[in-house]
VEXDREN-2710 file (C-alpha; in Angstrom, 1 decimal):
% VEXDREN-2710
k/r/px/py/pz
1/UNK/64.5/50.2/47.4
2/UNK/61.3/51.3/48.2
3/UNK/59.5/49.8/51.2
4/UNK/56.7/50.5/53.8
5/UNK/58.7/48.6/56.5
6/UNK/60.6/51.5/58.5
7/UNK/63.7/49.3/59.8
8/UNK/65.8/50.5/62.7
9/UNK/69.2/51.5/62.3
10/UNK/70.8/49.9/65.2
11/UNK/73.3/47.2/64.8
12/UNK/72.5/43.7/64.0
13/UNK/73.9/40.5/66.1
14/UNK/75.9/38.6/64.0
15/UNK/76.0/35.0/64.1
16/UNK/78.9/32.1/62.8
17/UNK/77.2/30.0/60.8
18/UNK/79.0/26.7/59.2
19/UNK/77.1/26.4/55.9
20/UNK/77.1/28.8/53.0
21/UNK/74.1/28.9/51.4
22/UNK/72.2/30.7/47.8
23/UNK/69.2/30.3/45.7
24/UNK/68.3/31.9/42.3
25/UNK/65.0/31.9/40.6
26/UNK/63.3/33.4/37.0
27/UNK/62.2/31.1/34.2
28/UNK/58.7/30.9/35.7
29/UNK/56.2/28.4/34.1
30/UNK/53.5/30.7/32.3
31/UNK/49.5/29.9/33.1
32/UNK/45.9/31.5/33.9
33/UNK/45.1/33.2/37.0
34/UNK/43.5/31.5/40.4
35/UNK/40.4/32.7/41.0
36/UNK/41.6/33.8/44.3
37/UNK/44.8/34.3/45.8
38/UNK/46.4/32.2/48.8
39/UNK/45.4/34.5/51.5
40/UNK/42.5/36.9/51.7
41/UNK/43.5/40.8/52.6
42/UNK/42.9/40.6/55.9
43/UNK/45.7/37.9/56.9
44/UNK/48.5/39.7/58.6
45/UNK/50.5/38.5/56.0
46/UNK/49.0/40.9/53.5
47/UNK/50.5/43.6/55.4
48/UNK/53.7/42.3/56.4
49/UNK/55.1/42.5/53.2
50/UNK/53.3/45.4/51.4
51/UNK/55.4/47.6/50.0
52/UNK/53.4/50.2/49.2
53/UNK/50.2/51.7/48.0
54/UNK/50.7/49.9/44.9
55/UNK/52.9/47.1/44.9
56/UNK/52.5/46.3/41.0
57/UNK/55.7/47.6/39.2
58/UNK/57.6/47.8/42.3
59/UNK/61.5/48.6/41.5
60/UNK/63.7/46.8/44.5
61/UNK/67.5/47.4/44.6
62/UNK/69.5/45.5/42.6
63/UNK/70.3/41.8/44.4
64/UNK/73.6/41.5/45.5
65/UNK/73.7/45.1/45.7
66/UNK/75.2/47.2/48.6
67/UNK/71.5/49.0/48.9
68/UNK/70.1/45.3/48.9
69/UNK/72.6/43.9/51.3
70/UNK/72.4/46.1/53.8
71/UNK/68.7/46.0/54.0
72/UNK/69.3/42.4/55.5
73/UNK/70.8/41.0/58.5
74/UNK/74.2/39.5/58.4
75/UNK/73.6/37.0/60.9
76/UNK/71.3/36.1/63.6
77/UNK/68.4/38.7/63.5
78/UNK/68.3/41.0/66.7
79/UNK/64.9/40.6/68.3
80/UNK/65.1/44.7/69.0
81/UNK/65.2/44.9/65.8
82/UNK/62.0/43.4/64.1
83/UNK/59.4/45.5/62.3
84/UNK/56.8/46.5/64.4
85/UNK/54.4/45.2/61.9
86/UNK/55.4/41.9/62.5
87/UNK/55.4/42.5/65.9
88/UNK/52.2/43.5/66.0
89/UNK/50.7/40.4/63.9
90/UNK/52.5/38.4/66.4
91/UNK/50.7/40.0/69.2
92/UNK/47.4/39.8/67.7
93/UNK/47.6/36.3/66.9
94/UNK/48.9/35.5/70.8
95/UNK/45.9/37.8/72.2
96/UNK/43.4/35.9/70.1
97/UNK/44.8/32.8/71.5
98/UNK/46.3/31.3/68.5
99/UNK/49.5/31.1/69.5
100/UNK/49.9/27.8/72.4
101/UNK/51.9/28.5/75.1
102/UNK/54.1/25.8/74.5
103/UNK/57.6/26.1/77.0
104/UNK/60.4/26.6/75.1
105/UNK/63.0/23.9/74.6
106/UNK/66.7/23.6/75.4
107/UNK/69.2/23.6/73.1
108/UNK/72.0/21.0/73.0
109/UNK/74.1/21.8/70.5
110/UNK/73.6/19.7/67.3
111/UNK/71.3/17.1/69.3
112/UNK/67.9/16.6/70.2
113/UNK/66.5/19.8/71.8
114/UNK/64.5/19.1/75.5
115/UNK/61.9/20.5/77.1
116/UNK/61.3/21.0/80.8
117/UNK/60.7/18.4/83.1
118/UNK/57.4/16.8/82.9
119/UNK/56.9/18.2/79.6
120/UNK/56.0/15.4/77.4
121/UNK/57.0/16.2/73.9
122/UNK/54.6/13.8/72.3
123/UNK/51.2/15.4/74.1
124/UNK/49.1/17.6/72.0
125/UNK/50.3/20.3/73.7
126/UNK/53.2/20.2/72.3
127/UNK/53.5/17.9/69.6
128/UNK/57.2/18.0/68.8
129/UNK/58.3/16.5/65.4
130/UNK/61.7/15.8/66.7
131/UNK/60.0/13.2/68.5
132/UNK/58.0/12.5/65.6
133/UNK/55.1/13.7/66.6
134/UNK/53.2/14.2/63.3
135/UNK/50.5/16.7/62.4
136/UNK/48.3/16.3/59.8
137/UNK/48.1/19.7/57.5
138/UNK/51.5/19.5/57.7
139/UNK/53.4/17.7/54.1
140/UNK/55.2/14.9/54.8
141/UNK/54.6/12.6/51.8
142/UNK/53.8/13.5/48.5
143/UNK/50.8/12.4/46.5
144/UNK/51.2/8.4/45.0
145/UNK/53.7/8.2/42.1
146/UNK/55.5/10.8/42.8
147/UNK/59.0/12.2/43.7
148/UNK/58.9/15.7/45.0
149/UNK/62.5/17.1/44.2
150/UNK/63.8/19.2/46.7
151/UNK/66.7/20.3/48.3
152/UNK/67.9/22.4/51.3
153/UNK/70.7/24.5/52.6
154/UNK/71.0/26.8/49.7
155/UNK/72.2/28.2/48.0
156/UNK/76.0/27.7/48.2
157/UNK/79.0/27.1/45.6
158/UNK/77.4/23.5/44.8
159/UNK/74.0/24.9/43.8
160/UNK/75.7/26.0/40.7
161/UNK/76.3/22.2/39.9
162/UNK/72.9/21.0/40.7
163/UNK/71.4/24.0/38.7
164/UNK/73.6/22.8/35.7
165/UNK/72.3/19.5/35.8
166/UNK/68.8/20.1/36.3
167/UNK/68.5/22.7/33.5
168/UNK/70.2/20.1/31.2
169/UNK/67.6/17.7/32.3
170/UNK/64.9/20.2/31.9
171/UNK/63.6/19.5/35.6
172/UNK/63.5/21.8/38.6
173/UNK/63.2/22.0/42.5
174/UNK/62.7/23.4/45.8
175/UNK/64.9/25.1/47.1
176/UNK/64.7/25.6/50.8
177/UNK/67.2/28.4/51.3
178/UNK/68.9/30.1/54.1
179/UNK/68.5/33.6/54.6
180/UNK/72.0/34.5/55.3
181/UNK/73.1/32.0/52.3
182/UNK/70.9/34.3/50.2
183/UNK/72.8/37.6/51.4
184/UNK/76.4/35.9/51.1
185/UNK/75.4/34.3/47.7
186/UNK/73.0/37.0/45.7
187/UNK/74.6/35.6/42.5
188/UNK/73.6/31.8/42.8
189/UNK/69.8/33.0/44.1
190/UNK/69.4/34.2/41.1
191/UNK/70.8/31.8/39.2
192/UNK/68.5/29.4/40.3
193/UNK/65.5/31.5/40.6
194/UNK/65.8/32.9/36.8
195/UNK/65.9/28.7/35.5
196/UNK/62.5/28.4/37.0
197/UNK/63.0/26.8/40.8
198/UNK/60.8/27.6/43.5
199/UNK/62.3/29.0/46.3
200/UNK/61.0/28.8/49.8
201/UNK/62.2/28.5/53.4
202/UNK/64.7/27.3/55.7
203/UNK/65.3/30.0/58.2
204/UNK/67.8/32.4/58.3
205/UNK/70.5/31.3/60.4
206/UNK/69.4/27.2/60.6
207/UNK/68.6/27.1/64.7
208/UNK/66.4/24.5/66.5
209/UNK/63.4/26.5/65.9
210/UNK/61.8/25.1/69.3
211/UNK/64.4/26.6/71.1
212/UNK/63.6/30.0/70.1
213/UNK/61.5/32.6/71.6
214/UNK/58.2/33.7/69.8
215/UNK/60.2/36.8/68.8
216/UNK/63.5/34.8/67.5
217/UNK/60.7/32.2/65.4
218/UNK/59.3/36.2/64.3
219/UNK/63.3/37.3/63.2
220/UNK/64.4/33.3/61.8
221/UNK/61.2/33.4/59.7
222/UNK/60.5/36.7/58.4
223/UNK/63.9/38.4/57.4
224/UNK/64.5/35.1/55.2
225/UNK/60.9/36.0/53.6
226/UNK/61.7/39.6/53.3
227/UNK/65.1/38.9/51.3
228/UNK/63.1/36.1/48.9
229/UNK/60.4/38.9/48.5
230/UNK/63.0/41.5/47.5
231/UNK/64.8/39.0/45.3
232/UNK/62.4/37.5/43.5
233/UNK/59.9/40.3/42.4
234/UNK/58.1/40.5/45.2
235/UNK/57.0/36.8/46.0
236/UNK/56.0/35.7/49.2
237/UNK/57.2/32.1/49.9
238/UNK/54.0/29.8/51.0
239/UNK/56.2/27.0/51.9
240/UNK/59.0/26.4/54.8
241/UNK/60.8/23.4/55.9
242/UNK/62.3/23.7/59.9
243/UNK/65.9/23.3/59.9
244/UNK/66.5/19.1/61.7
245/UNK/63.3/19.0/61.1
246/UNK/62.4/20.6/64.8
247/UNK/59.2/22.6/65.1
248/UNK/56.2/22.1/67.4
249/UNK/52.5/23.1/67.6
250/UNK/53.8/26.9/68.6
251/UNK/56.3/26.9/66.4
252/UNK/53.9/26.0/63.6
253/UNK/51.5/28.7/65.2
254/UNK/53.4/31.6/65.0
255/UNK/55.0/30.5/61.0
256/UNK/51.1/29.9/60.0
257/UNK/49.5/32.7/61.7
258/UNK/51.5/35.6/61.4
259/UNK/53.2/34.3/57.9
260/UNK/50.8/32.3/56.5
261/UNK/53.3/29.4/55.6
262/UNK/53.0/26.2/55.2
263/UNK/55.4/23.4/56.4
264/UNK/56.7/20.5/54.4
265/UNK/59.1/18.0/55.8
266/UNK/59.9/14.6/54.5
267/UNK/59.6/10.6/54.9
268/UNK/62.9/9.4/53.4
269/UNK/66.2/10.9/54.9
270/UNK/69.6/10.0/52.6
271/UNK/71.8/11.5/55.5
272/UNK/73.5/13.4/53.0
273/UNK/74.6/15.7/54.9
274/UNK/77.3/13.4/56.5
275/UNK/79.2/12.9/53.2
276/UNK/82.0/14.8/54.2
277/UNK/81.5/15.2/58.5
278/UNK/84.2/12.9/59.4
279/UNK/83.8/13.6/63.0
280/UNK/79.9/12.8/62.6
281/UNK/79.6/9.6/64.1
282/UNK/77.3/7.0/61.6
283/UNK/78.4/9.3/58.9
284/UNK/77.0/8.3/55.6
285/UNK/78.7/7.0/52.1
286/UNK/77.7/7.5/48.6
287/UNK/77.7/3.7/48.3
288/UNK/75.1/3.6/51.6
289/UNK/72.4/6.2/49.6
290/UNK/73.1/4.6/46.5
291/UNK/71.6/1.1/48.1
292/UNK/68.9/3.4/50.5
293/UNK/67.8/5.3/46.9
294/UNK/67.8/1.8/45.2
295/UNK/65.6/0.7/47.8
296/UNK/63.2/3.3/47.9
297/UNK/62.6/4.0/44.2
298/UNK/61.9/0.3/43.2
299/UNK/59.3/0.0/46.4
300/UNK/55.6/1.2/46.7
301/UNK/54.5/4.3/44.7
302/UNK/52.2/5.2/47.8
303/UNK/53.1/7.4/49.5
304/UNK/55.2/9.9/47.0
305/UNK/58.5/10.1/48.4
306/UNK/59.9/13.4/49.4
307/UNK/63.4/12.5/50.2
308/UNK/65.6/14.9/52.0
309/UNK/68.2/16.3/50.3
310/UNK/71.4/18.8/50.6
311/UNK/73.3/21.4/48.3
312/UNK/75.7/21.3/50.6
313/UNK/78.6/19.9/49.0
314/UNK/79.7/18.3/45.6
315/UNK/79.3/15.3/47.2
316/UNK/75.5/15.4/48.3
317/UNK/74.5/16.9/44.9
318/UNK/76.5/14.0/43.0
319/UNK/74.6/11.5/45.3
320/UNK/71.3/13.2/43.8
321/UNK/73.2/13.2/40.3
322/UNK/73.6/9.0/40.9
323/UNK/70.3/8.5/41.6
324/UNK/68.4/10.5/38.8
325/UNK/68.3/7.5/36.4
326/UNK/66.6/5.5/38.6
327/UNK/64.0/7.5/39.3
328/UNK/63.4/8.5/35.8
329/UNK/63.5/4.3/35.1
330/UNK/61.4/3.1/38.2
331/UNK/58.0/5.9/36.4
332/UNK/58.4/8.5/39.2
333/UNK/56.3/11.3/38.2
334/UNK/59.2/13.7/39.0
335/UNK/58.8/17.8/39.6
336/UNK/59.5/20.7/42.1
337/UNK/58.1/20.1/45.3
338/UNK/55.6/22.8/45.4
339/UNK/54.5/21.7/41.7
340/UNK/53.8/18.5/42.7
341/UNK/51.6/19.0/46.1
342/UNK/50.0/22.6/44.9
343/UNK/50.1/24.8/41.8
344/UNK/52.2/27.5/43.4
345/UNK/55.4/27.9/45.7
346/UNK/54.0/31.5/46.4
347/UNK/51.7/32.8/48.3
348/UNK/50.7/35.7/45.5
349/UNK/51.8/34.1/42.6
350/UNK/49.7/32.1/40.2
351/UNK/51.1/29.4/37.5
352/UNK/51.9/31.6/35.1
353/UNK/54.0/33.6/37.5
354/UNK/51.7/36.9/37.6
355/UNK/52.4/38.6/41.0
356/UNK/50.3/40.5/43.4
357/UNK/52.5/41.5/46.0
358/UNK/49.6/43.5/48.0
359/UNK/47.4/40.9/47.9
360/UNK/47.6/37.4/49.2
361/UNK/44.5/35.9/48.6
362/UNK/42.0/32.8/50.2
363/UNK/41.5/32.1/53.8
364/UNK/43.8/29.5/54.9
365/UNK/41.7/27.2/56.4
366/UNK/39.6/28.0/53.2
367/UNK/42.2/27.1/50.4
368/UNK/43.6/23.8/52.7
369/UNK/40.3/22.3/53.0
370/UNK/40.6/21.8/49.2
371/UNK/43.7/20.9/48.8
372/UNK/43.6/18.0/51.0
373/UNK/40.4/16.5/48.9
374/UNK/42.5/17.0/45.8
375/UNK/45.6/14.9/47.6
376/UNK/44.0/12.5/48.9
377/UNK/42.2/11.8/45.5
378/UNK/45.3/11.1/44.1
379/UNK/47.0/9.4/47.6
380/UNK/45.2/7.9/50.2
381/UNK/48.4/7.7/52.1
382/UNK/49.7/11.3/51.8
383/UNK/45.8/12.3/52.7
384/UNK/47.4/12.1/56.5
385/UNK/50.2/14.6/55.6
386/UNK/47.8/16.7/53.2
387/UNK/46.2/20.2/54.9
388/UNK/42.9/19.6/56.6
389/UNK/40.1/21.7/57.4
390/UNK/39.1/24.2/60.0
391/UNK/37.4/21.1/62.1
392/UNK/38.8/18.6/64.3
393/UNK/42.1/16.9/62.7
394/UNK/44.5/14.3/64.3
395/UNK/48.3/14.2/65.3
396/UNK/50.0/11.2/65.4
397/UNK/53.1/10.6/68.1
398/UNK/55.4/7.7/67.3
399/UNK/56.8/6.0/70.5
400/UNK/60.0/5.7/68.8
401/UNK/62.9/8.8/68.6
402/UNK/64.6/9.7/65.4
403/UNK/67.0/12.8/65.1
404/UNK/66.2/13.4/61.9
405/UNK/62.3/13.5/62.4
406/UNK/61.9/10.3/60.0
407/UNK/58.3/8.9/60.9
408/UNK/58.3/4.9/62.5
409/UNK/57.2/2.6/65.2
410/UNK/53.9/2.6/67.1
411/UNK/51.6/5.9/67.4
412/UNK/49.4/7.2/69.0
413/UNK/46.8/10.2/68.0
414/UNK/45.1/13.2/69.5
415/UNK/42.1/15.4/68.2
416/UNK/42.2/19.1/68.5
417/UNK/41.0/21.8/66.0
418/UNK/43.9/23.1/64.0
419/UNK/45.5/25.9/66.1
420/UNK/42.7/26.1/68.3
421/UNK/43.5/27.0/71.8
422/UNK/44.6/24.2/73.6
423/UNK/43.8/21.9/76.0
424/UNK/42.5/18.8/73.9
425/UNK/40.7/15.9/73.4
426/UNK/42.9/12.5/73.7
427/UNK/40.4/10.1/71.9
428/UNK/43.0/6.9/71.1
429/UNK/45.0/4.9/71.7
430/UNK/48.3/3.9/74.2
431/UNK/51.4/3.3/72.2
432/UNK/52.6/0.0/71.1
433/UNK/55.4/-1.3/73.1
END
C-alpha cells in the first residue's frame, strides 16, 4: 500500500468494544464534475490524506487483507501513535485559535458525560449537544418532504440483511460506520460500498467524544477516515455523526478544522438500539417504533425527518424493514442521507463518483454559505440545522435534558462567529420554565 503517512511501529492499545460493525460501498451514481471540490488545497485536510505525488491511480492493498489490516488499529488508537501530519494540523489550528478550550468532560459509563463544576454545558462556550445544545451548521433535520435514510454502527452481520433489502428496493443509505467494525468486517464494507451507499463516520471505537482529549478526538476521527480512504478508492468522508450523539463546540472544532467534516445528527430517535438490551431499563419494542414511525411519517413534512437508526441487530434492521411501506405511502421523498442534504458523501468526490484524492476542493465556509441558501429554499425549518456562513450564526440550548440528544422544550440562543475564538455575545433570551 503505498502511502505518504510514515506510521510508527510501536504497539497499538487495544480496546473491548461490544458492537461489531462493517460497511461496503461501489455502485456509485455516475454525473458531471463540481466546478470546485469541497475543500481548497490549502485545508489541512488536503494533506492529511495525500498519498502521494499523484494520487490518481493509486493501487491500496487489498481490503481485508493482512497488508490492509495491519495498517489499522485494532482498538482504541494510541495517542503516541498518530501521524505527525495530523498532529501538526491539530497544532496549527489550536495556535491560530480555532480550537476553544473547552474542559474536557467526565465519563460515566453509558450515561450522560459531566463537566467540571461551574461549567455550564448549555453556555456558548461549550455548547454540549448532550444537553441539547444545538448549533446551527450542524444537520439536524433534513430539507421538507424528505426522509434522509441512514443508519449507524456498521457494518456488522445484520448489514448484510439491510443491504439485501435495500438493493431489492433499489434505495440506499448512510452508513455511519465504525472504524474497528470496518477492520473486523472488510467483507461487509464492501458489500455495501460496491451497491452504491455512502459511507461516512462514527468513530473508531464509539466513546463519548467530549470526554476525549484533543489528541484522542485526532486518533477516534482520523484512523476511521484513513481506513474509509483506503477502502473505498481513496475517498475522504465529508460527513460524521458523534457516537450518543455527544460532541461540543471543541469537539466540532477540532473534526471541522483539522478534517474538514461535517456533522449530521438527527430529530427523531426509534431507540432501536434497545431491541435486544434486556438489562436497558425503558428498553424499546418493535410494537413501540412501529406506533413512534406511524406517528412520524403521517405528521408534518417540515422538517425532513432524519430518524436514527441501528444495524445492530436483526431486530433493529426488521424495525426499519416494517416501516418502509409507510414511508414509501405517506410521499416521503426517500434517499441516502448525504444525497438528500448535498450532492456528495465525500469530500473529493463528485456525483458521478470521479475522485481526486490530492485535492479537496472549496473553502468551507465558502461551499456552506451556499448550501444553507439551497436548504433553506427547499425548508424553512431545516434552514436552522443547514451550514451557515462565515458571519455571526446562533446556537440554541434547550432547558430540557435528553440522553439521546433529541431536540425539545424551551431555548435559548447565543451569537458567535462559527469557530471564532470565544468569548461571545449572549443577545437572547432566559429559558422558559
Amino acid at each position: 500500500m503505498r502511502s505518504t503517512l510514515v506510521l510508527l511501529a510501536a504497539s497499538l492499545v487495544s480496546a473491548r468494544f461490544s458492537h461489531q460493525y462493517i460497511h461496503d460501498h461501489q455502485d456509485i451514481a455516475r454525473g458531471a464534475l463540481p466546478n470546485r471540490w469541497f475543500h481548497d488545497d490549502a485545508h489541512p485536510v488536503h494533506q492529511l490524506f495525500k498519498r502521494g505525488p499523484s494520487t490518481d491511480g493509486v493501487e491500496y492493498a487489498e481490503v481485508g487483507s493482512p497488508t490492509w489490516s495491519t495498517a489499522f488499529p485494532n482498538g482504541t488508537p494510541d495517542v503516541e501513535q498518530l501521524p505527525a501530519i495530523w498532529v501538526k494540523a491539530l497544532d496549527d489550528a489550536v495556535a491560530a485559535g480555532k480550537i476553544p478550550d473547552t474542559p474536557i468532560a467526565k465519563a460515566h459509563g453509558s450515561d450522560n458525560p459531566t463537566y467540571p463544576h461551574g461549567v455550564d454545558p448549555t453556555s456558548p462556550e461549550v455548547c454540549s449537544a448532550t444537553y441539547q445544545c444545538k448549533i446551527p451548521g450542524d444537520i439536524w433535520d433534513g430539507p421538507d418532504g424528505t426522509f434522509s435514510t441512514s443508519f449507524d454502527d456498521g457494518p456488522l452481520p445484520p448489514s448484510t440483511k439491510l443491504n439485501s433489502f435495500l438493493k431489492a428496493n433499489d434505495e440506499r443509505a448512510t452508513h455511519f460506520m465504525i472504524g474497528t467494525n470496518i477492520r473486523a468486517n472488510p467483507k461487509i464494507f464492501t458489500e455495501t460500498f460496491e451497491m452504491g451507499s455512502d459511507i461516512a463516520v462514527h468513530t473508531y471505537t464509539h466513546p463519548h467524544m467530549t470526554t476525549q482529549t484533543n489528541q484522542q478526538i485526532l486518533g477516534q476521527l482520523g484512523w476511521t477516515m484513513e481506513i474509509i480512504h483506503n477502502s473505498t478508492g481513496g475517498r475522504i468522508p465529508r460527513y460524521w455523526r458523534p457516537p450518543f450523539g455527544d460532541y461540543d463546540v471543541r469537539v466540532r472544532a477540532v473534526a471541522r478544522e483539522v478534517f474538514g467534516l461535517e456533522v449530521v445528527i438527527w430529530n427523531q430517535d426509534t431507540h432501536d438500539w434497545t431491541l435486544t438490551e434486556t438489562e436497558v431499563e425503558d428498553a424499546t419494542t418493535s410494537e413501540k417504533i412501529s406506533t413512534s414511525m406511524h406517528k412520524w411519517l403521517t405528521g408534518p413534512k417540515s422538517p425532513g425527518l432524519i430518524i436514527l437508526e441501528h444495524e445492530l441487530t436483526d431486530e433493529s434492521v426488521q424495525a426499519f424493514i416494517d416501516a418502509y411501506p409507510a414511508i414509501k405511502q405517506n410521499g416521503w421523498r426517500m434517499g441516502s442521507l448525504a444525497t438528500i442534504i448535498s450532492d456528495s458523501a465525500y469530500q473529493n468526490a463528485d456525483t458521478s463518483g470521479n475522485v481526486q484524492p490530492s485535492v479537496v476542493g472549496a473553502d468551507v465556509n465558502t461551499v456552506n454559505s451556499t448550501w444553507s441558501t439551497s436548504l433553506s429554499s427547499s425548508s424553512t425549518s431545516s434552514s436552522s440545522a443547514s451550514t451557515s456562513s462565515a458571519s455571526a450564526t446562533n446556537i440554541v440550548a434547550s432547558s430540557n435534558s435528553n440522553k439521546n440528544g433529541g431536540l425539545q422544550g424551551a431555548s435559548i440562543s447565543f451569537a458567535f462567529p462559527v469557530l471564532a475564538p470565544l468569548p461571545v455575545h449572549i443577545d437572547c433570551c432566559i429559558p422558559e420554565p
